[in-house]
C-alpha positions in Angstrom: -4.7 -44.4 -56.2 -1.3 -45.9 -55.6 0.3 -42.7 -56.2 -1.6 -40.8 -53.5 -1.0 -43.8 -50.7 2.7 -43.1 -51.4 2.8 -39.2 -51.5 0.6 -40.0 -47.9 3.0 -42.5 -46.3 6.1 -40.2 -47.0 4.7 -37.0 -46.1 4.1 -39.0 -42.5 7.7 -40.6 -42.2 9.0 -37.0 -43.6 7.7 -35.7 -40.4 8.6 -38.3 -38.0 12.4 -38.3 -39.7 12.2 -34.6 -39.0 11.4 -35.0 -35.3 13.9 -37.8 -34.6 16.8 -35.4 -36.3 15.5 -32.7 -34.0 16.3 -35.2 -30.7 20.2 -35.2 -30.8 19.8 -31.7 -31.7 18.2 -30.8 -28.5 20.9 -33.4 -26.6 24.1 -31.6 -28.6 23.1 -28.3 -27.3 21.8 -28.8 -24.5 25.5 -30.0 -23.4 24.6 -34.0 -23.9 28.2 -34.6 -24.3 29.3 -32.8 -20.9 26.5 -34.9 -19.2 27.6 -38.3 -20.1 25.2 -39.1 -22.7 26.3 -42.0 -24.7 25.3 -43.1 -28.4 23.0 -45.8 -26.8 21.6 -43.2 -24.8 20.7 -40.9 -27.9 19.6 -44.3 -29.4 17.2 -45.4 -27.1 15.9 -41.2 -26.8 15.0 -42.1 -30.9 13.8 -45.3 -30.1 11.4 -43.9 -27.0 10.4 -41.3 -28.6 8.9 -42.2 -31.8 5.6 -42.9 -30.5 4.7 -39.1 -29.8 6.7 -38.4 -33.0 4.4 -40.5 -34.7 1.4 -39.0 -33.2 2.4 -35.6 -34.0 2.8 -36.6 -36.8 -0.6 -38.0 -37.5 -1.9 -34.8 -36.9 0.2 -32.3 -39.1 -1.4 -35.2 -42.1 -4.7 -35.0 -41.6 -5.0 -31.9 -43.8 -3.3 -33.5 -46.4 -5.3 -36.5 -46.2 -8.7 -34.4 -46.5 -7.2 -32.8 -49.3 -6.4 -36.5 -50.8 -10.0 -37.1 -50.2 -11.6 -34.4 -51.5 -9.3 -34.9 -55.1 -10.8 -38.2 -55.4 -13.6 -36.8 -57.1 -11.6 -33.8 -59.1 -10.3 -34.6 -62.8 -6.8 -32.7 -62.5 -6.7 -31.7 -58.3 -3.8 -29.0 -57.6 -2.0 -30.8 -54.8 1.3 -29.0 -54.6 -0.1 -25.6 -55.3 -2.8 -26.3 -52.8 -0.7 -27.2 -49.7 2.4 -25.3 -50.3 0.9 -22.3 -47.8 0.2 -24.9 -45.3 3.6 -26.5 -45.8 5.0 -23.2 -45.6 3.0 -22.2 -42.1 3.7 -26.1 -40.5 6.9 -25.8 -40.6 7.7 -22.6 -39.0 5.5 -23.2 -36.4 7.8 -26.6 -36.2 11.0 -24.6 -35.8 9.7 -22.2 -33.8 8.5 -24.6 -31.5 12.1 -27.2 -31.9 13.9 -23.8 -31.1 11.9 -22.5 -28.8 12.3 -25.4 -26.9 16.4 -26.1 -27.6 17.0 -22.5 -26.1 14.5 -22.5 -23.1 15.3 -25.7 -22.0 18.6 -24.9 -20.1 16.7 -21.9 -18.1 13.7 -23.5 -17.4 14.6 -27.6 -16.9 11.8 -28.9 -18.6 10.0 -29.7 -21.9 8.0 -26.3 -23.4 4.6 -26.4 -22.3 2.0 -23.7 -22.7 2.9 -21.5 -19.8 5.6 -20.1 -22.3 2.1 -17.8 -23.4 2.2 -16.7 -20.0 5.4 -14.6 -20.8 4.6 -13.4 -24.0 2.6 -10.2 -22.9 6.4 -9.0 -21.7 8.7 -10.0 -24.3 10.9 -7.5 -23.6 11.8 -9.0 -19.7 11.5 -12.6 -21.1 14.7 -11.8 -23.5 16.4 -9.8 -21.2 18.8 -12.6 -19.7 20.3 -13.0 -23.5 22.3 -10.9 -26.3 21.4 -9.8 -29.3 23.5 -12.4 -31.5 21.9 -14.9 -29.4 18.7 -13.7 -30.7 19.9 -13.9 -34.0 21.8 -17.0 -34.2 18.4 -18.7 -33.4 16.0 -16.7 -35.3 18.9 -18.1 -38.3 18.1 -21.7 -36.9 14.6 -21.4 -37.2 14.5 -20.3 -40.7 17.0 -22.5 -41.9 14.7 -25.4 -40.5 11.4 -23.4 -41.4 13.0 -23.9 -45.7 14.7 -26.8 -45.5 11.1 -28.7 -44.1 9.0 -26.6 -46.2 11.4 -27.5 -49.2 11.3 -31.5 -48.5 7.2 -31.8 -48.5 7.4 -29.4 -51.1 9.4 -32.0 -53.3 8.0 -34.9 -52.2 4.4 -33.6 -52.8 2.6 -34.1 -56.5 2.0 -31.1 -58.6 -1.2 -32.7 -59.6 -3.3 -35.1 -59.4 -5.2 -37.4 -61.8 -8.5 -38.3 -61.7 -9.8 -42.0 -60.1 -11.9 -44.5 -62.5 -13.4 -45.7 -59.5 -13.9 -42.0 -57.1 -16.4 -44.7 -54.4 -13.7 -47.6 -54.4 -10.8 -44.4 -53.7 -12.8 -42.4 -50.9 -13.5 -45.7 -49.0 -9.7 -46.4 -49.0 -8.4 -43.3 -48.3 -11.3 -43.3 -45.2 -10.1 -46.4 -44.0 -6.6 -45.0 -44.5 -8.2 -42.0 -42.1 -9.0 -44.6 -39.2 -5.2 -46.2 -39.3 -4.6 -42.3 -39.0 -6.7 -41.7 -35.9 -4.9 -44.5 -34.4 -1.6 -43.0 -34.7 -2.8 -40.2 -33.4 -4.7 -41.8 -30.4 -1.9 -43.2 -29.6 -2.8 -47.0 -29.9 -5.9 -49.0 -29.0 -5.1 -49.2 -25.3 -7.2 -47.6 -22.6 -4.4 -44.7 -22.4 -4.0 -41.9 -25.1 -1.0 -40.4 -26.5 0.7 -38.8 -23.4 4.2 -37.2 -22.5 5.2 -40.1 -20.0 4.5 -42.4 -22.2 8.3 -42.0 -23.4 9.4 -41.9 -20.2 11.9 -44.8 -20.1 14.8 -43.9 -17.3 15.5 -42.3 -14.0 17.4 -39.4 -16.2 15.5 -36.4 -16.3 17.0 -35.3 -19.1 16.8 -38.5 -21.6 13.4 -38.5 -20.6 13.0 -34.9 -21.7 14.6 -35.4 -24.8 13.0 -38.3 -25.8 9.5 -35.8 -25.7 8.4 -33.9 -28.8 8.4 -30.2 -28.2 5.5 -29.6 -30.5 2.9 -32.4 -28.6 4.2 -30.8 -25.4 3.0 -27.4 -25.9 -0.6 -28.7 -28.0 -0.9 -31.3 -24.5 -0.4 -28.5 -22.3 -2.4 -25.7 -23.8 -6.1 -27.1 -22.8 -4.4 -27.6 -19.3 -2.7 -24.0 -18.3 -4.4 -22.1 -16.2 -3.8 -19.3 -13.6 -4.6 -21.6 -11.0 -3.9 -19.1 -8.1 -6.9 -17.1 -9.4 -9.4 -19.9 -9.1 -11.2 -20.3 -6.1 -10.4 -17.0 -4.3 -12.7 -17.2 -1.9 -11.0 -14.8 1.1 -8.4 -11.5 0.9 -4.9 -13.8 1.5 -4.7 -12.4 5.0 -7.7 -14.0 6.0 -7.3 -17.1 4.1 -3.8 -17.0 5.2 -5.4 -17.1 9.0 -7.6 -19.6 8.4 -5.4 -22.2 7.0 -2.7 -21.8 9.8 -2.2 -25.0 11.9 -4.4 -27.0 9.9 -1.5 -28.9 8.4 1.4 -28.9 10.5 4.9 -30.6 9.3 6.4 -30.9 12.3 6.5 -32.1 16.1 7.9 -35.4 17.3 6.0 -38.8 17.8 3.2 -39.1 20.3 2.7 -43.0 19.4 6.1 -45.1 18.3 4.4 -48.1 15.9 7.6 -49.4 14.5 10.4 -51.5 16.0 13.0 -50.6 13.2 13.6 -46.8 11.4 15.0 -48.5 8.5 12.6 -51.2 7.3 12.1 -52.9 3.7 8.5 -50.7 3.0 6.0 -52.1 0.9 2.7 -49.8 -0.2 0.2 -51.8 -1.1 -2.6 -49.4 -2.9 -5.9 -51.7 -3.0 -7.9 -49.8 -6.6 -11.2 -48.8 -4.8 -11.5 -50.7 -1.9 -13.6 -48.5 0.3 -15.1 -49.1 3.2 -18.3 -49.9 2.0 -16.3 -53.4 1.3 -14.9 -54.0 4.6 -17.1 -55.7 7.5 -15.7 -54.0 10.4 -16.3 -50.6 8.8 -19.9 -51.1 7.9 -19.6 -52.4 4.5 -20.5 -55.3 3.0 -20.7 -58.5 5.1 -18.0 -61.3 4.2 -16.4 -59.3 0.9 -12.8 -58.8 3.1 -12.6 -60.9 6.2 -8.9 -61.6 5.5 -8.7 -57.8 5.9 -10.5 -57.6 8.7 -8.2 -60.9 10.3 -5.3 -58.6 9.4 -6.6 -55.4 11.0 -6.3 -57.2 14.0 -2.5 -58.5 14.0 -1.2 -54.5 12.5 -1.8 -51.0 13.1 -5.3 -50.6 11.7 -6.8 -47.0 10.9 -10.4 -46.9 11.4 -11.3 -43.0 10.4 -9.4 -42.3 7.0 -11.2 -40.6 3.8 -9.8 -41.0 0.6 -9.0 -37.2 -0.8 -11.3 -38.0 -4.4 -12.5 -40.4 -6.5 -10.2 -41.4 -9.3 -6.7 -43.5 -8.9 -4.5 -41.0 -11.1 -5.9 -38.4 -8.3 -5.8 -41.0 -5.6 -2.6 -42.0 -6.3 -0.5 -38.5 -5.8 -2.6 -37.8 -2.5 -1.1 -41.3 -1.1 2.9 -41.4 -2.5 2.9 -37.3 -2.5 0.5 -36.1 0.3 -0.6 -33.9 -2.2 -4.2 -32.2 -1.7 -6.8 -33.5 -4.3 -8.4 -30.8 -6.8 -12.5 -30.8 -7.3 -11.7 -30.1 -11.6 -7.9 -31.4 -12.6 -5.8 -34.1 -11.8 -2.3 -33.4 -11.3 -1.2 -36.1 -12.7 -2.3 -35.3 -15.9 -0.1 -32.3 -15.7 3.4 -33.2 -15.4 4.7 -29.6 -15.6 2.9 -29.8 -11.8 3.2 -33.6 -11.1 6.8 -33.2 -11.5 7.6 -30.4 -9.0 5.6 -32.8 -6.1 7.7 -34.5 -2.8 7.3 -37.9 -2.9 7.3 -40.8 -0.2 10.0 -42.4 -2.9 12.2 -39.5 -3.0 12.3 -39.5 0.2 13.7 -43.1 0.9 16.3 -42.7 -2.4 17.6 -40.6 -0.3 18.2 -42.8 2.4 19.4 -45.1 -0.1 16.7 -46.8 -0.3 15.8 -49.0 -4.0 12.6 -48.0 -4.9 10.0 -50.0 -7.4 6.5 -49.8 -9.0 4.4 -52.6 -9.7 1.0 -52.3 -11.7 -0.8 -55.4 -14.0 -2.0 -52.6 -16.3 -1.3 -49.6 -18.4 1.4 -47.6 -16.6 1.1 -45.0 -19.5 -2.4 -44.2 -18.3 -3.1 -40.7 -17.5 0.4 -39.9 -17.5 1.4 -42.2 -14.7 4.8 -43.2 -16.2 6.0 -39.6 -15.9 4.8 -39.0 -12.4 6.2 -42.1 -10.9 9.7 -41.9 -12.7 10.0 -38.2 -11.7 8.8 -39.3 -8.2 11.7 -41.3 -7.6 10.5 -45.1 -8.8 13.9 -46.4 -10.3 12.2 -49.1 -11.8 8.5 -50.1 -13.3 7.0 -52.9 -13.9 3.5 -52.5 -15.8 1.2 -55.2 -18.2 3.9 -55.7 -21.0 6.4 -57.1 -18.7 4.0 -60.0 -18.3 2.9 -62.6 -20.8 -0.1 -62.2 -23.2 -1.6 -65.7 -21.5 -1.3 -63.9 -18.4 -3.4 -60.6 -19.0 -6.9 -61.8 -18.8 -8.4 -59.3 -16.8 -9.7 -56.4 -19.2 -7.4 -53.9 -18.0 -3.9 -56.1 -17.8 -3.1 -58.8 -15.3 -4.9 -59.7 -12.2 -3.8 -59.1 -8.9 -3.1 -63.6 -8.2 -0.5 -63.3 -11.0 0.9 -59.7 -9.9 0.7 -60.9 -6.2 2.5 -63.9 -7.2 5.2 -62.2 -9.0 6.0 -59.5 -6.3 6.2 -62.4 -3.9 9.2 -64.2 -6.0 10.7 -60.8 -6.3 10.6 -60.1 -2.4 11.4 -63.8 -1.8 15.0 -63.0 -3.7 15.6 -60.3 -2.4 18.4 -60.4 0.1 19.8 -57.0 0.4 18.0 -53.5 1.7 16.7 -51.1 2.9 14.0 -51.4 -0.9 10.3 -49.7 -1.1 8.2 -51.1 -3.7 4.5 -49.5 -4.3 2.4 -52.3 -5.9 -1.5 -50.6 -7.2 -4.0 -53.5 -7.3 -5.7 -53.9 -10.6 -8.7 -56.8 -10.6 -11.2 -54.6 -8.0 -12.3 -52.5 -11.0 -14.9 -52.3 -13.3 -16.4 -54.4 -15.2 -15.4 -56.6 -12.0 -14.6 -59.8 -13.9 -12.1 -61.7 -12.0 -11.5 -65.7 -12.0 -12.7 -66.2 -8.2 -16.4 -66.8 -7.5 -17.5 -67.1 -3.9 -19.9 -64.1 -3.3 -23.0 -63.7 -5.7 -22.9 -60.1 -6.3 -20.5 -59.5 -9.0 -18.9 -56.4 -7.2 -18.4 -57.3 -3.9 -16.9 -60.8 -5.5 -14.3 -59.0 -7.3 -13.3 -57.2 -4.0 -13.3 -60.7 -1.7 -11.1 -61.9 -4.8 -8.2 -58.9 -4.1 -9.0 -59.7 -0.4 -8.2 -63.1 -1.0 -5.1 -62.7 -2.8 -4.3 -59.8 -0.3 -4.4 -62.6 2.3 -2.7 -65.2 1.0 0.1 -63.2 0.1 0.8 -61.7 3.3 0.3 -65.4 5.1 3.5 -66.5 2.4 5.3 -63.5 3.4 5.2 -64.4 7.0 6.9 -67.4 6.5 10.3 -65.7 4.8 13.0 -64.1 6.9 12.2 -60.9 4.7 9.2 -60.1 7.2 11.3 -60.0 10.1 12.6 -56.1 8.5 9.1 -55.8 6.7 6.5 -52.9 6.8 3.2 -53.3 5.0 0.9 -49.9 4.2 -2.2 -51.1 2.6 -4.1 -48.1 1.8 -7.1 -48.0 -0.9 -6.8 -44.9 -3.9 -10.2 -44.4 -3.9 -13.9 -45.5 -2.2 -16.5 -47.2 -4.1 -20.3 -46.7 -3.6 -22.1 -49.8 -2.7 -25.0 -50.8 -3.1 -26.2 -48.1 -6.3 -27.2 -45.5 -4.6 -26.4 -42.1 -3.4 -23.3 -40.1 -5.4 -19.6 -40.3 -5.4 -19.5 -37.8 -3.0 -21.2 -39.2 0.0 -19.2 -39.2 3.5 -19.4 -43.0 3.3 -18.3 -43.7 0.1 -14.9 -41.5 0.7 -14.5 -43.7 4.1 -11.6 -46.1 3.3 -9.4 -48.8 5.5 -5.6 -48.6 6.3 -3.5 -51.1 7.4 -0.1 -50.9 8.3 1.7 -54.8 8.8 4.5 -56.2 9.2 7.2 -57.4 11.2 8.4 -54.2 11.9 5.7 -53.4 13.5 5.7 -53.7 17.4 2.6 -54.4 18.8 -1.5 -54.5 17.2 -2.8 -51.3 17.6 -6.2 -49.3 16.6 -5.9 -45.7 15.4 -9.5 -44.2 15.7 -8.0 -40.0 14.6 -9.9 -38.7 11.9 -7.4 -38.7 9.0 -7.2 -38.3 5.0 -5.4 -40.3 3.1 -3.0 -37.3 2.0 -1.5 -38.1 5.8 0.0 -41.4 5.1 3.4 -39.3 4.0 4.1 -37.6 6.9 2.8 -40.1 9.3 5.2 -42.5 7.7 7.8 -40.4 7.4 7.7 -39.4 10.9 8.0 -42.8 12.2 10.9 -43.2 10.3 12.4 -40.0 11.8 12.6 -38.4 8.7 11.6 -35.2 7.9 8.5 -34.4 5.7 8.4 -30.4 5.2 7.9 -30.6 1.4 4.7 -32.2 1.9 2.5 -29.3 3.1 -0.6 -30.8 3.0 0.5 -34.1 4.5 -0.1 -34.3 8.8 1.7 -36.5 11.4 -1.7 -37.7 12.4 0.3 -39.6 15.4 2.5 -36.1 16.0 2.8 -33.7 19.0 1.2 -31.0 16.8 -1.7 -33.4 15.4 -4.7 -31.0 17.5 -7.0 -30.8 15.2 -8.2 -33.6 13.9 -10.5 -32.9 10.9 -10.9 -34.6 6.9 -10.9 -33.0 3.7 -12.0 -34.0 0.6 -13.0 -33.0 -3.4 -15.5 -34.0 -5.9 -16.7 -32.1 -9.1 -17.1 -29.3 -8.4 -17.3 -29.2 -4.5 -15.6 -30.4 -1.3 -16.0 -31.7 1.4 -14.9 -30.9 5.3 -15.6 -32.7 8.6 -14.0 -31.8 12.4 -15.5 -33.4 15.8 -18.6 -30.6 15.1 -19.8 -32.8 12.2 -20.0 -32.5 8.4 -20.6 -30.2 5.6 -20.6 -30.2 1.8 -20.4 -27.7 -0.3 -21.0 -27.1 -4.2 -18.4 -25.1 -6.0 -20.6 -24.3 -8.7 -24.0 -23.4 -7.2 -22.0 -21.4 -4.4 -24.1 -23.4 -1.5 -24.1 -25.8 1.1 -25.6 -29.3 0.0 -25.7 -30.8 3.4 -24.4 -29.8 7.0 -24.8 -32.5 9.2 -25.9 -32.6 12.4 -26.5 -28.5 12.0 -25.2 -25.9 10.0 -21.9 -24.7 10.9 -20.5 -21.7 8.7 -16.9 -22.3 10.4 -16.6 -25.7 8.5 -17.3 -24.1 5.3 -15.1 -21.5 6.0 -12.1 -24.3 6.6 -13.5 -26.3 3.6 -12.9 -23.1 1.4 -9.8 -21.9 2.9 -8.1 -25.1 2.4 -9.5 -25.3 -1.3 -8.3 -21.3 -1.7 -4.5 -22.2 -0.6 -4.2 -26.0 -2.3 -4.5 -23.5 -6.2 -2.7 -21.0 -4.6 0.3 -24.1 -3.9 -0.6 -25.3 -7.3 -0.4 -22.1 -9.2 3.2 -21.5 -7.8 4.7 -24.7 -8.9 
């Protein structure tokens, strides 16, 4: 038994040493020295990557463990003559892949993904840009890799096997060995999975690049490339071309100034679910937020947003990108699209701005890491960065502790302009959260964020930082509350925002109907910069704000509501659900335009 726990482990670390070799590789030729990368640098590309090497890794054993299992109950089991085909195949899909990869990468500017197949039906035109001999000095590389992998598991690998004494005792150990394998290839026991961003680790594109492994790039991608600009085609583009113009304008100059200072230290504060089916003054529940509702009255308060969906990794690139919300993907989940988005961040960098994220959980979830680095977030700070005493809520640290610690961290801060982005964690299922003034478990996890949203701001008051300080508190999502109706009622898609701060010049109510895809460009605007990149983002406080209407997505469907009223539409049963106060075909007709040119945007990215 001991002899087929060995051949097992080094078969795995074969494959993960494989993978790391391939990483400064990929740096060498891909001009690493000409861009400044250091030895640490190429270190800590190793070091970040593993984790997906690992997991590939985990996968390309599995077959070999089955076939460990299955010679458990064999008296002399053919090991080496068994897998040598599958050796053989593995590894020149590996180089093909590693290659692939190496040579595409300076042409393309990102990790191979699946949409390579997309070029494949045209060989001839996808080769076109290169010689012959650079044709061949790859197809060399590959097969030189393809034997020299093949050779090493060859070696390493048993010719046979003998048979166990105890085949029951064997199988259960090699099964158990199967579960440790599962977690590899999971990626952990976290809530995330194995993801790209997961290796993300810098602000460098292309360390974080290198740092991913080619072959889980492409296997991640495959499930999630699709021609998106064929989905949804609802109109002839000249008519859905008509319809859309004017309904998101990106330009037009102020009609409402709401700040005293274009430059201001910017804080986003995005509250995980808190709908307004939690706030008093918006018809929620009574008493869960009154320190929101105190607030509303001392800022800029927005009474008529809608969240764009229902998920935070969906919620979250509407907010920081302006980016329209999809009823069956997230792009987040699809950095070859996340990556290509504007960001609020980006934005301010460029100002010279110092930009940071703070989260109390898993900021390898749904590949969050990746989107935010890429967004322009020069720094993260996520549940590891705090102590194991201090991550009692189920999913990482609640929001007293990460309140607390983004206090000391404005507290010290003395030089600007910075934007930090802090995503509220405790207001989440299963809702457990040290604080216990309201009986209904829900709403008392929402007056807990309140609570902690309120004494925060009352510390902050007392610093000279509020003085040059703007506040956006702006929900991801809605909640429905109490359990009824479906996640994509009007009302639970109705969310608060709040804009605070001592930059701020006077209280003010903003009753425009809005999404929460406008917070870009209306911020933006106000600070008099421009915000053309985000084409689905409105100045709802600009010239050119006319028509004020809000859109939004849930599986399958969307919805769309104007001063006329409100309709919502199924995707899949090709009908109107409701249409409230009367049926009114021009809404659905905006409703499907915008959902028409938002994979027509994403298809071209």
């Amino acid at each position: 038994m001991k002899q087929r726990f060995i051949y097992l482990l080094s078969l795995f670390l074969t494959f993960v040493g494989y993978f790391l070799l391939q990483k400064p590789l990929f740096m060498l030729a891909n001009d690493a020295l000409g861009k400044g990368v250091s030895l640490a640098d190429a270190l800590r590309v190793m070091g970040n990557g593993l984790s997906l090497d690992a997991t590939t890794a985990g996968y390309l054993t599995v077959i070999p463990w089955l076939a460990l299992l299955a010679s458990c109950w064999f008296r002399q089991f053919p090991l080496r003559k068994l897998l040598t085909g599958y050796y053989a195949v593995a590894s020149l899909i590996l180089a093909l892949v590693f290659v692939a990869d190496l040579s595409l990468y300076p042409f393309w500017g990102f990790k191979l993904d699946a949409s390579v197949f997309f070029y494949l039906d045209s060989p001839k035109n996808a080769m076109a840009s290169v010689s012959m001999g650079y044709l061949l000095l790859r197809a060399a590389l590959m097969l030189l890799l393809a034997v020299l992998c093949t050779g090493a598991l060859f070696r390493l690998t048993p010719v046979r096997l003998p048979a166990l004494k105890r085949r029951i005792t064997g199988s259960v150990g090699l099964l158990l060995t199967g579960g440790a394998l599962f977690v590899i290839i999971r990626g952990g026991v976290t809530e995330s999975t194995a993801n790209i961003g997961q290796v993300y680790f810098c602000n460098n594109e292309f360390l974080n690049h290198s740092a991913v492994n080619p072959a889980f790039s492409l296997l991640a991608s495959a499930g999630k490339t699709k021609d998106y600009a064929s989905q949804f085609d609802f109109f002839p583009e000249e008519e859905r071309a008509q319809l859309f113009e004017g309904l998101y304008p990106t330009r037009g100059k102020n009609r409402i100034e709401l700040l005293n200072n274009r430059r201001p230290n910017l804080l986003i504060v995005l509250l995980e679910g808190f709908g307004g089916t939690m706030v008093e003054s918006l018809g929620g529940v009574k008493d869960a937020s009154p320190n929101i509702d105190r607030l509303s009255k001392e800022g800029v308060w927005f009474t008529r947003c809608y969240a764009n969906s229902y998920r935070t990794d969906r919620g979250t690139v509407c907010a920081l990108s302006g980016y329209q919300s999809f009823p069956n993907l997230s792009v987040m989940k699809i950095p070859a699209k996340s990556r290509t988005l504007p960001t609020i961040a980006q934005q301010l960098v460029k100002e010279g701005y110092h930009t940071d994220f703070l989260y109390g959980g898993d900021i390898n979830f749904t590949n969050m890491k990746s989107y935010l680095l890429q967004g322009g977030y020069q720094r993260l700070t996520a549940d590891t960065d705090f102590s194991l005493q201090e991550r009692q809520n189920p999913w990482g640290v609640n929001d007293d502790i990460t309140f607390d610690h983004l206090y000391q961290v404005i507290k010290e801060r003395t030089e600007g302009p910075w934007h930090t982005t802090f995503l509220t964690l405790s207001s989440h299922e299963p809702f457990e959260v040290p604080y216990h003034r309201l009986d209904a478990k829900k709403p008392n996890a929402f007056a807990y964020t309140d609570d902690c949203l309120g004494r925060f701001v009352d510390r902050l008051k007392q610093l000279p930082q509020w003085k040059d300080l703007l506040i956006v508190c702006l929900p991801d999502h809605g909640i429905f509350y109490p359990e009824q109706g479906t996640a994509h009622d009007w009302d639970i898609h109705h969310i608060p925002m709040l804009w605070l701060g001592g930059a701020i010049r006077e209280p003010r109510v903003i009753d425009c109907l809005m999404n929460q895809t406008d917070l870009a460009a209306t911020l933006l605007g106000q600070l008099d910069l421009p915000h053309e990149d985000f084409t689905f983002s409105r100045n709802v406080l600009g010239e050119e704000y006319t028509y004020p209407f809000a859109y939004y997505t849930f599986n399958n469907g969307f919805a769309f509501a104007d001063s006329t009223g409100f309709t919502l539409f199924d995707n899949a049963a090709g009908r109107v659900l409701e249409d409230l106060p009367s049926a009114n075909e021009q809404r659905v007709r905006l409703g499907k335009a915008i959902l028409q040119s938002s994979y027509d945007d994403l298809g071209k990215r």
